[in-house]
N, C-alpha and C positions, 0 to 999 in steps of 0.2 A: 321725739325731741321734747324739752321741756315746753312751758309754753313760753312763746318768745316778748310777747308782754311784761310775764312775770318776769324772765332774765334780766330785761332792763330794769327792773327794780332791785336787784342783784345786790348781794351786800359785797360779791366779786369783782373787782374794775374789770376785766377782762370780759365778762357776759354782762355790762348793765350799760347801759347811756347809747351813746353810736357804737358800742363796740359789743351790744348785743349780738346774737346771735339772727342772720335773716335765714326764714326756716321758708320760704318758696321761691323758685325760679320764674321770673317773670321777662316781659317785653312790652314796652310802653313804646308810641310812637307819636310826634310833632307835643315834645315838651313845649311849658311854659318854661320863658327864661324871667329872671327877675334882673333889671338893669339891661344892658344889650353888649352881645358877642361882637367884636368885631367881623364886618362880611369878609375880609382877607383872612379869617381863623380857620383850618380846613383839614379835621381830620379827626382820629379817636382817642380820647380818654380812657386808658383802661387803669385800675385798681386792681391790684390782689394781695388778698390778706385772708386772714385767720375764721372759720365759721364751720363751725361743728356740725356734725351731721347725727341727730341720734340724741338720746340722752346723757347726757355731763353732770356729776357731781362739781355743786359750784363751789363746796369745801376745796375741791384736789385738782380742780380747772385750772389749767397753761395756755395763752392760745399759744406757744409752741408747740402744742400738744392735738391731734387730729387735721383732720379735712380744712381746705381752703376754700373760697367763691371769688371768682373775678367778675368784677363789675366796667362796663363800659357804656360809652357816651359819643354818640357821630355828632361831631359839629361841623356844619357847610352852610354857608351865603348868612352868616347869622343866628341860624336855627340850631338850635338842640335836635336832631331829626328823630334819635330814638336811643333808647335806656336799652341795655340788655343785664342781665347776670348771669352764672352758671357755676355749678359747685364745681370744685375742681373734680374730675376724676381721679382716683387716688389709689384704686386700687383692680 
């Protein structure tokens, strides 16, 4: 994949800013929250959206175009308990 630093410097909207490309699957556990979660808040945040697996011409780059990653968030008593991501399988 390209480097994903470089992507966010992208003269493409679609690979540059938040809407780069994340090129590893990771799991973080007991975030920092910034401000406070309500303790009655009590369950997962999940995202899914557009992230390329591979190398991308940023000329002819869609993100309707290849692989996804859902990103997710446990929230219980307050806490952020833990981050997960995972590219979609896709094929």
């Amino acid at each position: 994949m390209a480097n994903a630093s470089a992507l966010r410097k992208s003269s493409n909207p679609f690979l540059a800013g938040n809407l780069a490309p994340v090129d590893v699957e990771t799991t973080a556990f007991d975030l920092s929250v910034t401000g406070k979660l309500p303790d009655e808040l009590s369950g997962r945040y999940l995202r899914n959206g557009p992230n390329p697996i591979g190398e991308v011409n940023p000329d002819s780059y869609h993100w309707f175009l290849g692989s996804g990653m859902v990103h997710g968030v446990r929230i219980n008593d307050g806490k952020a308990e833990w981050y997960r991501n995972r590219w979609v399988r896709d094929r």
